[in-house]
C-alpha positions as CSV (number, residue, x, y, z in Angstrom):
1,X,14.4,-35.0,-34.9
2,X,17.9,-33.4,-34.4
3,X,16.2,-30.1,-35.9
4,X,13.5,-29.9,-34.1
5,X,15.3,-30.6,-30.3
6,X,17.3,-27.6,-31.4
7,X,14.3,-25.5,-32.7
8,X,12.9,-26.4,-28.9
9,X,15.8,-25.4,-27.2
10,X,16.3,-21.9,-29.1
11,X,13.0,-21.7,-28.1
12,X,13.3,-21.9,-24.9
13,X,16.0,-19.6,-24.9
14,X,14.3,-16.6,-26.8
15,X,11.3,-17.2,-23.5
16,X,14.1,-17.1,-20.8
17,X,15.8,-14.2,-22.6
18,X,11.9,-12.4,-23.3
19,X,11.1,-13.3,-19.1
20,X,15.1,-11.8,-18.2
21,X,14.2,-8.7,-20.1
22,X,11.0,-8.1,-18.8
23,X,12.5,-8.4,-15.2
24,X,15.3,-5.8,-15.7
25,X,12.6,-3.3,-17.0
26,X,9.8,-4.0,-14.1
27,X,13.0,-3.6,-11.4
28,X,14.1,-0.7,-13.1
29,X,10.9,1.0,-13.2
30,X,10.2,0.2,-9.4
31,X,13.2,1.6,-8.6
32,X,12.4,4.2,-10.6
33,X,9.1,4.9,-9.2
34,X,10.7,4.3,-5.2
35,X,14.1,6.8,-6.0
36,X,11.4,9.5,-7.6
37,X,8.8,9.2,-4.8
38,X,11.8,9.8,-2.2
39,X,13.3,13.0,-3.9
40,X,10.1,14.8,-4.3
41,X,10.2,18.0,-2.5
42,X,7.7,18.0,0.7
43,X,6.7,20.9,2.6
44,X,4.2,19.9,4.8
45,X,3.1,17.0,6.9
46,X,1.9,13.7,4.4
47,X,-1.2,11.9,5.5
48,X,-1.2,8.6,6.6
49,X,-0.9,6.2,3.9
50,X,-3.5,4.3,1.1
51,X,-3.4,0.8,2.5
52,X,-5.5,-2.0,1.8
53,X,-4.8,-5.2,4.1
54,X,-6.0,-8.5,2.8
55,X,-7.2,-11.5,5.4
56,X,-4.7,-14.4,4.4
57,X,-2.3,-15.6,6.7
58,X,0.2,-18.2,5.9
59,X,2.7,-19.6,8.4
60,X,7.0,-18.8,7.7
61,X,5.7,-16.2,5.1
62,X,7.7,-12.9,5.1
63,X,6.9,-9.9,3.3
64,X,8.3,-7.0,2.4
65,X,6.3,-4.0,1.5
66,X,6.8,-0.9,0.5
67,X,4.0,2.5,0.0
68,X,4.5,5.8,-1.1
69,X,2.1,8.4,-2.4
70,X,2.9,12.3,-3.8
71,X,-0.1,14.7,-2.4
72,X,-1.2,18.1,-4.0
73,X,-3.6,20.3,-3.0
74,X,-4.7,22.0,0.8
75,X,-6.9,20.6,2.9
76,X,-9.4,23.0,4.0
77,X,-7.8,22.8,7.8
78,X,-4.2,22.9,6.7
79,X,-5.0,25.4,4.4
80,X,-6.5,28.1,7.1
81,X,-3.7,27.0,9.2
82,X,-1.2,27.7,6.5
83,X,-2.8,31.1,5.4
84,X,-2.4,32.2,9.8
85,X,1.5,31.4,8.9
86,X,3.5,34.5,8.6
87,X,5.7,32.9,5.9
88,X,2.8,31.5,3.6
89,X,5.2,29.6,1.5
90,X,3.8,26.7,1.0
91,X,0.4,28.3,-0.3
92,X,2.5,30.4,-2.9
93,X,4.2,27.1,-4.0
94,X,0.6,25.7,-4.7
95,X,-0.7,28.6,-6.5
96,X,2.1,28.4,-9.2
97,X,1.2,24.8,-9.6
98,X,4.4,23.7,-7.8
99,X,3.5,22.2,-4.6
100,X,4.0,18.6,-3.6
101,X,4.4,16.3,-0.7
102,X,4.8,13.1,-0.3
103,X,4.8,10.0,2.3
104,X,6.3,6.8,2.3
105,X,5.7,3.4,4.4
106,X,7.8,0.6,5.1
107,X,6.1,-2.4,6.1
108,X,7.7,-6.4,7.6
109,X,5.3,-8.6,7.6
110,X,5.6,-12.5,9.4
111,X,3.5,-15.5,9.4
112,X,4.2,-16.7,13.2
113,X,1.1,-19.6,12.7
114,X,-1.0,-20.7,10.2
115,X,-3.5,-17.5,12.1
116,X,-1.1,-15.6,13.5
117,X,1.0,-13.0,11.7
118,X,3.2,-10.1,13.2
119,X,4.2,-6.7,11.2
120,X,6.3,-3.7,12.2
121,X,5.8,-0.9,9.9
122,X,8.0,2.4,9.7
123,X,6.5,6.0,8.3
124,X,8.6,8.8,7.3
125,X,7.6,11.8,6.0
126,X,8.4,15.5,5.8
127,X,6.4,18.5,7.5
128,X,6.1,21.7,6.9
129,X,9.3,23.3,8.4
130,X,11.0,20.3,9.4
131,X,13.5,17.7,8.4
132,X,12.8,14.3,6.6
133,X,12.5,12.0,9.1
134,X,10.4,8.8,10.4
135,X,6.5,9.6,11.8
136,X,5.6,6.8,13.4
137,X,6.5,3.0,14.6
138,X,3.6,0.9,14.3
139,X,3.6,-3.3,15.8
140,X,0.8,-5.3,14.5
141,X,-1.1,-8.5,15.2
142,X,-3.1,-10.3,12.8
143,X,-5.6,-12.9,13.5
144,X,-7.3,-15.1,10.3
145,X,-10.7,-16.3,11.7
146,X,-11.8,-17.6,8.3
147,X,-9.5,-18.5,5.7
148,X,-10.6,-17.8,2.5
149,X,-9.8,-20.6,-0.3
150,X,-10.8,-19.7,-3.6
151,X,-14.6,-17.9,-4.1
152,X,-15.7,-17.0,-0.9
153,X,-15.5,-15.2,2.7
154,X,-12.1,-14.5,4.2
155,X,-12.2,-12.9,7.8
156,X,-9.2,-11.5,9.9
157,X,-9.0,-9.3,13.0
158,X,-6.0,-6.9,13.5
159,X,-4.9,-5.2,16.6
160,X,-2.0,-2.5,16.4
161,X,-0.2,0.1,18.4
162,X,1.3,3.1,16.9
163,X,4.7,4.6,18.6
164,X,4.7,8.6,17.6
165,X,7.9,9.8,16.9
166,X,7.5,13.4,17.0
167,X,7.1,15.5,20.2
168,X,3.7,16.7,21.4
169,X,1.9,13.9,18.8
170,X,-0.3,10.9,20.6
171,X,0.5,7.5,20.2
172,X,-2.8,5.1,18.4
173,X,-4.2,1.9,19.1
174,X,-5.9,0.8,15.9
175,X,-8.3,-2.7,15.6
176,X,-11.3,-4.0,13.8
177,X,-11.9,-6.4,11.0
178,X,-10.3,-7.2,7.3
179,X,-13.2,-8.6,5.2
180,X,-12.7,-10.7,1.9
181,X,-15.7,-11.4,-0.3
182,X,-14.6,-13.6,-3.4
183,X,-16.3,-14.3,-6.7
184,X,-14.7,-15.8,-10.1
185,X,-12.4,-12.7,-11.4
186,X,-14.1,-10.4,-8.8
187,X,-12.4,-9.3,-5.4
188,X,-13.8,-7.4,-2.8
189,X,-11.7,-6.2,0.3
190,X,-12.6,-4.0,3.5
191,X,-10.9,-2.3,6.1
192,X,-12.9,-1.0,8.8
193,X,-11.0,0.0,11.8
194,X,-11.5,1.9,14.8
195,X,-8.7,3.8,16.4
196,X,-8.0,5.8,19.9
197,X,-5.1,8.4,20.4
198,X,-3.6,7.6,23.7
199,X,-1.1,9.7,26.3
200,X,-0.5,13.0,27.5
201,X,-0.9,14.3,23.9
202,X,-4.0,13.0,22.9
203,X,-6.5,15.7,21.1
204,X,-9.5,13.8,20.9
205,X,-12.3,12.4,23.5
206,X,-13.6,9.1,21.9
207,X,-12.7,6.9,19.0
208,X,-11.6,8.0,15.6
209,X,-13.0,5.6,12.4
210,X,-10.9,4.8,9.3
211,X,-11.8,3.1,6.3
212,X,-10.4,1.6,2.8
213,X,-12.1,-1.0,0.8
214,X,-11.3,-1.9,-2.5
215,X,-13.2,-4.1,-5.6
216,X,-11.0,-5.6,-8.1
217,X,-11.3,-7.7,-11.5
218,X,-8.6,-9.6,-12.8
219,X,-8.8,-9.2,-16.8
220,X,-5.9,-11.2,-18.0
221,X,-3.4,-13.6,-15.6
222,X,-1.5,-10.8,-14.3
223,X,-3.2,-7.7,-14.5
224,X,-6.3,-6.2,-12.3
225,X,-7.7,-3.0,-12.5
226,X,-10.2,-1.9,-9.2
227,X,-11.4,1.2,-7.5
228,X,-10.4,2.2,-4.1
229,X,-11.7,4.5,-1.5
230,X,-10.1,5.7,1.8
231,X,-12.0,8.1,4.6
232,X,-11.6,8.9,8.0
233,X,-13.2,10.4,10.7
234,X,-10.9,11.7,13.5
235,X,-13.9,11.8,16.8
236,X,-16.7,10.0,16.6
237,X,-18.4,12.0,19.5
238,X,-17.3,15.1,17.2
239,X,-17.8,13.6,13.5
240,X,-19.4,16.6,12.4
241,X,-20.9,17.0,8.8
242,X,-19.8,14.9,5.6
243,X,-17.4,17.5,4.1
244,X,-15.9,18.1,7.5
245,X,-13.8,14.5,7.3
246,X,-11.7,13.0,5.0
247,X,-12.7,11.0,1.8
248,X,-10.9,9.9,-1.6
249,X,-11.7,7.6,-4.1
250,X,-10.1,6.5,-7.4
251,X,-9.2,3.5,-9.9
252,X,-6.0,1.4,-9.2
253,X,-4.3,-0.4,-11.8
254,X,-2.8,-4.1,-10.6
255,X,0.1,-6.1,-11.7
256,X,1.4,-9.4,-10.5
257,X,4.4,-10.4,-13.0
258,X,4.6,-14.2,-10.6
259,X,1.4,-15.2,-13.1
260,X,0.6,-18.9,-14.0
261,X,1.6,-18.6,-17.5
262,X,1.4,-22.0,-19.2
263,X,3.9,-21.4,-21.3
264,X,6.1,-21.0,-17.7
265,X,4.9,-24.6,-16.6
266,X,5.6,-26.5,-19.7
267,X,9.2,-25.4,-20.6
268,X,9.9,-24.9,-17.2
269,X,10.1,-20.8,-17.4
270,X,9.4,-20.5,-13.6
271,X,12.7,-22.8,-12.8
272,X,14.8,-21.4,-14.2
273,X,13.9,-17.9,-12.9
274,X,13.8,-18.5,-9.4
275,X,17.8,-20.3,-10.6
276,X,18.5,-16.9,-11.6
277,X,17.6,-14.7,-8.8
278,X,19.3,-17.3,-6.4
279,X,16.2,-18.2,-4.7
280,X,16.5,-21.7,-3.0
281,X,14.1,-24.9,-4.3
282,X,10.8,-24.9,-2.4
283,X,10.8,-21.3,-2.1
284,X,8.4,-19.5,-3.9
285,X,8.5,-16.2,-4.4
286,X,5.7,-13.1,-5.1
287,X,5.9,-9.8,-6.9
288,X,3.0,-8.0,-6.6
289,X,2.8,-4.0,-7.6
290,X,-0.1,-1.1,-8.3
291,X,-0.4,2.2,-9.0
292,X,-3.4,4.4,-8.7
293,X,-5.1,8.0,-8.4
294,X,-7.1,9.2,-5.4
295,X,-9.5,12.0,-5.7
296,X,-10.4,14.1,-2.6
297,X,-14.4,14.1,-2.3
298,X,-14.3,16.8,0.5
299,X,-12.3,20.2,1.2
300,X,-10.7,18.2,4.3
301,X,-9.0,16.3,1.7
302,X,-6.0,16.9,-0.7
303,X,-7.1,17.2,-4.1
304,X,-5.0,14.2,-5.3
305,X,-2.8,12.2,-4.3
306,X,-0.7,9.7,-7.0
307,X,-0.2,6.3,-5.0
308,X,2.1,3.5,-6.0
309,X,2.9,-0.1,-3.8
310,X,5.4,-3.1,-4.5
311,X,5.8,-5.9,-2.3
312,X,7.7,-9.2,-2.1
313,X,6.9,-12.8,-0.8
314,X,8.8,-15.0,-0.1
């Protein structure tokens, strides 16, 4: 009996040494992934950022979120804007295959009910002859009509208003829906939003539509893999044709290291690694991260654009 309490308890150790491990390399390669995105050379302004938002709300939740994307490839307006520049930099840089630019979000999010949460979201980026430097302030309200338990419909409604930074650029007021539709393995999300530029600086008469929806399938316990598509259309009263506007679409890869593992439950795995990052009992904690490629489907759209997301719950 001796032997075998012993076998259990090097056991154990070996899974808390494998889970310890297999933290320090996912930290290290999303710090990798956040310290790259940030020192990528950008010469231009970054479009707004691949975001899909999801329905739940949960009250005293915080999270912390972080987006960035890398962008290469003229649209077909920057481009003719680009090729009326004296310099014409930016276009040699994309003919010799070196041209990048990249955009990066910062998101807090807070569940103030058990319907209500609030965000504030910060976007920096770096245009074309300018410095690095924040784009936009965005406050958010989210409302969860129908909370989605399981398989299922999950409903929300948000309302935002985006602060613009920059002289001479409109401020936004952005609403609509976030729809859930749940089934087994199967996950489908949309964000259909409608949007209005507002102030002196606004550049367009009626209301702008954006998009993203996303269908996922979770093949093992902490992995998904989904396809995403993002479009936009500036004016509705001036949508013109298909190509005109913006559209992308491309797979996502998921991963969500906080899995159920039985292994975790029966030797107590999930413990002792909330011990270890000094999180207090009765606080659970959530690491969820993806990575995927979007393909431009018109000449108003970059040609791709590598995207990449981690947030934290707690």
């Amino acid at each position: 009996m001796a032997g075998l309490k012993f076998g259990g308890q090097l056991l154990r150790q070996d899974l808390t040494f494998m889970r310890g491990a297999q933290r320090l390399a996912l930290s290290a390669a999303v710090s990798a992934l956040i310290t790259a995105g940030f020192s990528l050379s950008a010469t231009t302004r970054a479009f707004a950022e691949f975001e899909i938002q999801e329905s739940e709300v949960e009250k005293g939740e915080i999270e912390l979120e972080y987006r960035g994307a890398v962008h290469s490839g003229f649209p077909k307006s920057e481009r003719e804007a680009a090729e009326d520049d004296d310099e014409g930099g930016a276009l040699d840089e994309e003919e010799e295959g070196e041209f990048l630019r990249q955009s990066h979000d910062l998101e807090f999010q807070y569940g103030i009910t058990d319907r209500f949460m609030f965000s504030v979201e910060l976007s920096a980026d770096e245009p074309l002859e300018d410095d690095f430097d924040v784009s936009g302030v965005e406050l958010e309200l989210q409302y969860e009509l129908i909370e989605r338990e399981g398989n299922g419909l999950g409903l929300a409604f948000i309302g935002a208003y985006g602060f613009a930074t920059r002289s001479g650029e409109a401020d936004e007021i952005e609403f609509g829906p976030i729809i859930e539709l749940a089934s087994g393995k199967l996950l489908f999300t949309a964000n259909p939003f409608f949007a209005s530029q507002v102030g002196d600086n606004r550049e367009t008469d009626g209301l702008g539509f954006e998009y993203g929806w996303r269908g996922q399938y979770d093949f093992a316990k902490k992995w998904g893999i989904g396809v995403e598509m993002f479009g936009e259309v500036e004016d509705l009263s001036h949508a013109g044709s298909f190509d005109d506007q913006a559209h992308s679409i491309g797979p996502t890869l998921f991963y969500h290291p906080g899995g159920d593992d039985d292994d975790d439950d029966d030797n107590g795995g999930d413990d002792l690694d909330d011990k270890k990052l000094g999180v207090p009992d009765g606080v659970e904690m959530e690491i969820s991260l993806n990575v995927g490629v979007q393909f431009g489907l018109t000449d108003n759209t970059c040609d791709t654009a590598v995207k990449f997301q981690g947030s934290l719950e707690f």
